[in-house]
Backbone as a ProteinNet text record, in pm:
[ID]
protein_1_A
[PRIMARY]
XXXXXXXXXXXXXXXXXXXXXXXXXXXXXXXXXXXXXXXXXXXXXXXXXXXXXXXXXXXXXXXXXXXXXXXXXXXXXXXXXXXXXXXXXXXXXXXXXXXXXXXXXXXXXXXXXXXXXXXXXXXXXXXXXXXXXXXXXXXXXXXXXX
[TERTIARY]
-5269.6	-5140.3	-5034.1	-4984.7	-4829.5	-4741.3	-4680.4	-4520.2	-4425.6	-4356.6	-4236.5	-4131.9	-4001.7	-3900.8	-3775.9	-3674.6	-3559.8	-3467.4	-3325.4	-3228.5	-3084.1	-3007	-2869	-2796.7	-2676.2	-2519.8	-2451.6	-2413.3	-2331.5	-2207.1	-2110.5	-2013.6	-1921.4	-1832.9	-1788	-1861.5	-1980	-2018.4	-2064.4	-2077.6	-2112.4	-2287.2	-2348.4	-2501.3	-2563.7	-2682.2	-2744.3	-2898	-2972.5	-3094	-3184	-3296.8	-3416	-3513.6	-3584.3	-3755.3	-3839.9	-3947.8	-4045.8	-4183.9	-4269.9	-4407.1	-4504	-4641.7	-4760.8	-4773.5	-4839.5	-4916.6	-4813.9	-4745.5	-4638.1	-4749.7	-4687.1	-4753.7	-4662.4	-4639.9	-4555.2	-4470.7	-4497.5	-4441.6	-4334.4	-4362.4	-4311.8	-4141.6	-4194.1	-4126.3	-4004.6	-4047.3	-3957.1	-3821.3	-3892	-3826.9	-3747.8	-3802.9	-3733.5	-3595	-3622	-3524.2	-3381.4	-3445.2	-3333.4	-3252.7	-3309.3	-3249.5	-3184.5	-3185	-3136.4	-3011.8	-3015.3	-2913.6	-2814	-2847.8	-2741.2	-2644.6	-2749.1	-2636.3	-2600.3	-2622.3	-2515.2	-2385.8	-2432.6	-2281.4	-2190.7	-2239.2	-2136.8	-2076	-2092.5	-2061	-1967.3	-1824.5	-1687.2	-1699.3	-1763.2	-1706	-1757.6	-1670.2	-1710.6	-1865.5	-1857.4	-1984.8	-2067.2	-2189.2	-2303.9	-2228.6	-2106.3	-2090.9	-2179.1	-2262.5	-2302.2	-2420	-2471.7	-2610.4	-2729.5	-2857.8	-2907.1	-3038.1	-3080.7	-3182.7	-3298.9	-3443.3	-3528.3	-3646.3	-3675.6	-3806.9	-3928.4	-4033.8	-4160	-4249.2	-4254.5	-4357.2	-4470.1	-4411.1	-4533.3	-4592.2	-4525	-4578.9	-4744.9	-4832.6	-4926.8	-4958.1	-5065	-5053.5	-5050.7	-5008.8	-4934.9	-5046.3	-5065	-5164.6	-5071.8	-5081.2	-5012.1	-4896.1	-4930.8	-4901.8	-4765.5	-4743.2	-4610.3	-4558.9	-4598.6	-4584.1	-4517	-4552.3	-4469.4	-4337.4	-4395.1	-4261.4	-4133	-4153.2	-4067.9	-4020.3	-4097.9	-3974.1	-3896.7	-3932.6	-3803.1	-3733	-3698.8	-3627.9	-3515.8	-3630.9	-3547.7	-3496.1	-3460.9	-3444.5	-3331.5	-3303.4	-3178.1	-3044.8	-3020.8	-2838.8	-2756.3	-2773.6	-2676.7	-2708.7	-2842.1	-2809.2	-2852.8	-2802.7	-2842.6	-2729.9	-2738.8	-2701.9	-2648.6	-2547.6	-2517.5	-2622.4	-2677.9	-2809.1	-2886.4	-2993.6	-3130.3	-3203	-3266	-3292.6	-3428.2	-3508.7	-3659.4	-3722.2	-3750.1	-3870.9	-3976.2	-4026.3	-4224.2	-4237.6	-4422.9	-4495.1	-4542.1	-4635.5	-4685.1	-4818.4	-4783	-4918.5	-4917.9	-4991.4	-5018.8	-4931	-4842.9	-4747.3	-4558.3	-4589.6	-4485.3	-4495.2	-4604.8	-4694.2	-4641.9	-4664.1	-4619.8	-4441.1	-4399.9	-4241.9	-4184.1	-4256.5	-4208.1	-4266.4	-4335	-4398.6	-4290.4	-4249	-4206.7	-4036.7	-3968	-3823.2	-3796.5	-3909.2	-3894.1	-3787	-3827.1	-3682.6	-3562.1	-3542.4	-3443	-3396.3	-3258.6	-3240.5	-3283.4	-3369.8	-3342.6	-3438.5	-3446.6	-3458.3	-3549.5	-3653.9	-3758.9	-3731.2	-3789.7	-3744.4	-3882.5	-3884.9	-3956.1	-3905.7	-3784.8	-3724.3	-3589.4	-3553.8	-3457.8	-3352.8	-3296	-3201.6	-3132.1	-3218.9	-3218.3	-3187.7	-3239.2	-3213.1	-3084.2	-3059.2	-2929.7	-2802.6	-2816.9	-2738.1	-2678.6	-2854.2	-2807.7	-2726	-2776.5	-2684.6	-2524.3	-2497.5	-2313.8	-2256.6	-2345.4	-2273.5	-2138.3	-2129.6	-1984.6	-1950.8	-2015	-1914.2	-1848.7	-1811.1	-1787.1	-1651.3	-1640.1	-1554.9	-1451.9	-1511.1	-1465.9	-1382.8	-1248.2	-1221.3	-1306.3	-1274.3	-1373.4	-1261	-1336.1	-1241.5	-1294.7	-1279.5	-1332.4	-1286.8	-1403.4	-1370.4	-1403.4	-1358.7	-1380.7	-1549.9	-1569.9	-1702	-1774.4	-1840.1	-1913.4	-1874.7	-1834.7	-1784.4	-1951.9	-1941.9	-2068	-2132.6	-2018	-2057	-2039.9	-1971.4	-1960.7	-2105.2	-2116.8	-2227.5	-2210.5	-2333.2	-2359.7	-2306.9	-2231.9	-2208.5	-2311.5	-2423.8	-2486.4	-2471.7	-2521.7	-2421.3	-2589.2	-2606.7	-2778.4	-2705.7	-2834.2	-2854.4	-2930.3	-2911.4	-2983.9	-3111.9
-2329.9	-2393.1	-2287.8	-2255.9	-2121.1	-2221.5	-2125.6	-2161.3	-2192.5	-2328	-2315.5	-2329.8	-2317.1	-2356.6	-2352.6	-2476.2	-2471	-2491.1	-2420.9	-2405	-2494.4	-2590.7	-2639.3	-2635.5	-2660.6	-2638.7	-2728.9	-2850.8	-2954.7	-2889.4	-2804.4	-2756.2	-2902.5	-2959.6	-3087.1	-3158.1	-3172.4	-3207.7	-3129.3	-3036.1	-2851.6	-2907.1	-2989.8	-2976.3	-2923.5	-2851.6	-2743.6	-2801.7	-2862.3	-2939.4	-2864.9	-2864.4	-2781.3	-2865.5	-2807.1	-2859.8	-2756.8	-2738.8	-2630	-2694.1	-2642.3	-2711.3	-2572.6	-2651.7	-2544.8	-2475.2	-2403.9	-2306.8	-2187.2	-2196.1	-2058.9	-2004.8	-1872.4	-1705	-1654	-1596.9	-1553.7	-1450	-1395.7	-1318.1	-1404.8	-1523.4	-1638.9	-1683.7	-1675.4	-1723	-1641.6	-1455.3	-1390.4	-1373.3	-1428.2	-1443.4	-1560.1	-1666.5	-1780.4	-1751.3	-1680.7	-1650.4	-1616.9	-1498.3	-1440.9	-1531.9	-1598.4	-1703.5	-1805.9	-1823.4	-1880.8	-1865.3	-1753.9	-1639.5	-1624.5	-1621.3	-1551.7	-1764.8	-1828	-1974.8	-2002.1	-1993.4	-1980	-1945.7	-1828.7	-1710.4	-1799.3	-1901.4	-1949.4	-2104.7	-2098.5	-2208.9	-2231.4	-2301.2	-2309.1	-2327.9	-2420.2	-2492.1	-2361.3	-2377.7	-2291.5	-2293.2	-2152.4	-2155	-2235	-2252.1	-2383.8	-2533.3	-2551.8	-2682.2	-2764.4	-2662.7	-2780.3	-2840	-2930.5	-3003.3	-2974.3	-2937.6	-2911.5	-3074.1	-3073.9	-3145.8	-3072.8	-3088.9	-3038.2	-3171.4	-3093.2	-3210.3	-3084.9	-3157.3	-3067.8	-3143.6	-3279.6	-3381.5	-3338.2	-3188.7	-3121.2	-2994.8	-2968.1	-2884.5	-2859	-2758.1	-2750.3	-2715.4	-2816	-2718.4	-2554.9	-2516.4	-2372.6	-2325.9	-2185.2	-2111.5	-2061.6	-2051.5	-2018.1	-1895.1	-1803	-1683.1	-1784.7	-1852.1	-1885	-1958.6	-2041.3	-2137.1	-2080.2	-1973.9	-1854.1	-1790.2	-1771.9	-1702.5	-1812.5	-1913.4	-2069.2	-2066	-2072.1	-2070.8	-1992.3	-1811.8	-1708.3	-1767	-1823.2	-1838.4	-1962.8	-2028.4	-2198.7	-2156.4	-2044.1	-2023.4	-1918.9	-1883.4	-1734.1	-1855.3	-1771.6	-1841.5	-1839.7	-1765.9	-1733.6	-1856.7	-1891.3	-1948.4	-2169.8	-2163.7	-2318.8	-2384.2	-2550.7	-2590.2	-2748.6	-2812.4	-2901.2	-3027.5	-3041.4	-3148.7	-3104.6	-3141.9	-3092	-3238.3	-3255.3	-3378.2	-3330.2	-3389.6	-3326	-3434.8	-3431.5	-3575.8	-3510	-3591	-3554.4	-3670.5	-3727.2	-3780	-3773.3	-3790.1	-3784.1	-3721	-3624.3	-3519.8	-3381.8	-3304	-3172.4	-3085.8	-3103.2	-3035.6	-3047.1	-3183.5	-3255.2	-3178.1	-3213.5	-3112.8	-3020.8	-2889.8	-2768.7	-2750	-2827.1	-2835.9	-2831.5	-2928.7	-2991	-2849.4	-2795.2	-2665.9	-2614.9	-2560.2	-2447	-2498.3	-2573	-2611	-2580.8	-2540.5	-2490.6	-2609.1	-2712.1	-2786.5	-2816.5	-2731.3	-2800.6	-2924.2	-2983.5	-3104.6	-3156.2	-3263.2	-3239.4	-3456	-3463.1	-3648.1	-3551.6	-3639.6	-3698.1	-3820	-3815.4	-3942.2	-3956.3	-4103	-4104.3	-4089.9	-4114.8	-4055.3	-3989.2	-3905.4	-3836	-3930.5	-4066.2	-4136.4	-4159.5	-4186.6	-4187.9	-4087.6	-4007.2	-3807.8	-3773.4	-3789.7	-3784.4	-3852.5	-3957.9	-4097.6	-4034.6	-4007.8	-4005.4	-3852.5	-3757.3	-3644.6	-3611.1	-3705.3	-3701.9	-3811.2	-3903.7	-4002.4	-4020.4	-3877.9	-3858.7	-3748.5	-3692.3	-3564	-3607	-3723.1	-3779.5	-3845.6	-3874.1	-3963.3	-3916.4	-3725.5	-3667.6	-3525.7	-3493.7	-3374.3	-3227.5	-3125.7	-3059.4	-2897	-2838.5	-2701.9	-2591.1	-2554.2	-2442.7	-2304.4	-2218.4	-2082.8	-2007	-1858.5	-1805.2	-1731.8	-1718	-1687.5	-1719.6	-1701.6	-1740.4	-1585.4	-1632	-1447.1	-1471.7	-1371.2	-1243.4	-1237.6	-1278.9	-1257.4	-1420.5	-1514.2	-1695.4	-1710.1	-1793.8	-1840.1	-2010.3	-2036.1	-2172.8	-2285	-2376.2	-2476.5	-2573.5	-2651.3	-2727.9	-2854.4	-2919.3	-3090.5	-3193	-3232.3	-3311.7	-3448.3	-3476.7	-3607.8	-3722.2	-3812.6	-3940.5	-3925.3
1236.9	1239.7	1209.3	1305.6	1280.3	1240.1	1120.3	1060.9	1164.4	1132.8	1212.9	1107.4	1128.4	1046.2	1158.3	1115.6	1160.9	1065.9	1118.5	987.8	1057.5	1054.8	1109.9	1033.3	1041.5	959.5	1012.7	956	942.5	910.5	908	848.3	802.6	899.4	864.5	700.2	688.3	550.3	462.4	514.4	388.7	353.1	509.3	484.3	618	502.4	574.2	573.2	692.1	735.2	758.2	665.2	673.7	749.1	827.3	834	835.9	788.7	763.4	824.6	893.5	938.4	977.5	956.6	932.7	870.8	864.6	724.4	697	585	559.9	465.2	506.8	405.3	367.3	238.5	171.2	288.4	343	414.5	512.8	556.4	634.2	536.3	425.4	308.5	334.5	358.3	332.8	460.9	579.2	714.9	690	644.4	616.1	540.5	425.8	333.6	368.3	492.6	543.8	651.9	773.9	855.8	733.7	657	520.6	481.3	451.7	420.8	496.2	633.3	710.3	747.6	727	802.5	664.7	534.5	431.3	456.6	479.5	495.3	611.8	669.1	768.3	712.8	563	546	449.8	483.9	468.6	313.2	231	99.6	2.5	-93.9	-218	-290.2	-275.2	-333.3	-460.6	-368.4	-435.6	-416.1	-344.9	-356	-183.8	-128.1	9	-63.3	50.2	7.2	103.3	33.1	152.3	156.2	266.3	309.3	348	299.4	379.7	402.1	519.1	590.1	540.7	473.3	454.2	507.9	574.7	618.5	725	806.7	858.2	793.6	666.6	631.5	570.4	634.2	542.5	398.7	334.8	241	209.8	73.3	101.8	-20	29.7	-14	-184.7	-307.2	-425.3	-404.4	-360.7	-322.7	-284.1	-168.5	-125.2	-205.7	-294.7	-381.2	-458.9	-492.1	-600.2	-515.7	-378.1	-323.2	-268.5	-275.6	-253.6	-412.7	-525.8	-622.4	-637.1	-595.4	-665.9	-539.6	-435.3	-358.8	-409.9	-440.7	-459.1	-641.3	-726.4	-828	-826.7	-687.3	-675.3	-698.5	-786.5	-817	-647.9	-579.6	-458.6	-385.1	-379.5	-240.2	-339.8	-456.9	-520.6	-452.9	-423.3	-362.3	-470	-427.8	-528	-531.1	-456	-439.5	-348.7	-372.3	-278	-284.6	-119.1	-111.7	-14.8	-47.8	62.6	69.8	243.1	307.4	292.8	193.5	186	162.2	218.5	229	56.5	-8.6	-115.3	-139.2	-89.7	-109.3	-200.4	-150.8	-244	-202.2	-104	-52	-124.2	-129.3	-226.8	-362.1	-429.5	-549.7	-597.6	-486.6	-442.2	-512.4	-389.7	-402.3	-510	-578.9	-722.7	-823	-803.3	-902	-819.6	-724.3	-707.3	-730.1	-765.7	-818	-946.1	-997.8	-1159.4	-1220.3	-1222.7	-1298.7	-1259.6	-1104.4	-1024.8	-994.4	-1015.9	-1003.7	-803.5	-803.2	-670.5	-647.8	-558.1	-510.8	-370.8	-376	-290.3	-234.5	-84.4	-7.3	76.9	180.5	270.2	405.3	444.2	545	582.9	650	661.5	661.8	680.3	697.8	534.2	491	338.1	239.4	288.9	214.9	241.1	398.4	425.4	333.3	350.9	316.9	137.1	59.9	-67.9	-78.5	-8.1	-31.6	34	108.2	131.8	50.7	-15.3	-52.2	-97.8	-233.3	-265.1	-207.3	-160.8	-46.3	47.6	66.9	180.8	135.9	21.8	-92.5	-161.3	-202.4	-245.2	-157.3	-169.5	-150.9	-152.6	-39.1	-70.5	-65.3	-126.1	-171.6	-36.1	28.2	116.7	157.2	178.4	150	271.7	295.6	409.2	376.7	224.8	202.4	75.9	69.6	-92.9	-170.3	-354.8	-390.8	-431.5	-445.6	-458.9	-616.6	-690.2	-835.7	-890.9	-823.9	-876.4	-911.3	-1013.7	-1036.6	-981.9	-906.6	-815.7	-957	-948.5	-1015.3	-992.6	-1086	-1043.2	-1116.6	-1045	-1122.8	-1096.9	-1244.5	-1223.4	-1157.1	-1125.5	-1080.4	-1131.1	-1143.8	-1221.5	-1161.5
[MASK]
++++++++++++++++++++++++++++++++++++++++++++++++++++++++++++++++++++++++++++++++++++++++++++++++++++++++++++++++++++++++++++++++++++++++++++++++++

């Protein structure tokens, strides 16, 4: 099963739609990171205020090695996001996720309509501040969730 991943940019709502599927290797992790990276950089609101969504529902389970390389990722101040919302099924993959968030505030769903829904709820309500880039030295503002 080869890695796939796709990355979109909602700019209009400052959300950025993950799906990840098949077997990632840390090395996968590190390609990912970067296609990551670069549709950040295209995104208008002040830094750490978008939301991201990810779909993991085809993902395979992930060998530790990535498990480890998904948290220093999902743990870099640059790229935290004001809510994180992920469609998983309820498996060892979900598991995974949840080890690799280190304590990250973040909501599990069963389908993308729902993940969606809860992460614009007040972005949608609320004013939004926007920038030509993220600074370099801001630290991500993160705001928990019930």
């Amino acid at each position: 099963m080869h890695p796939r991943f796709s990355i979109a940019l909602d700019p209009t709502r400052d959300l950025v739609t993950i799906i990840l599927s098949g077997l990632m290797l840390p090395s996968d992790v590190a390609d990912f990171f970067e296609a990551r990276r670069k549709v950040h950089a295209r995104l208008r609101c002040t830094h750490g205020q978008h939301v991201t969504l990810t779909d993991l529902r085809a993902m395979a389970i992930m060998p530790q090695e990535t498990v480890d390389a998904f948290a220093v990722l999902l743990t870099d101040p640059q790229s935290f996001s004001r809510r994180l919302a992920f469609v998983a099924l309820p498996t060892l993959v979900r598991s995974q996720t949840l080890r690799a968030l280190a304590g990250r505030e973040s909501r599990f769903f069963g389908d993308v309509a729902k993940a969606e829904a809860w992460l614009t709820e007040d972005v949608e309500a609320a004013p939004r501040t926007h920038s030509s880039r993220w600074p370099s030295q801001q630290a991500a503002p993160i705001r928990a969730v019930g």
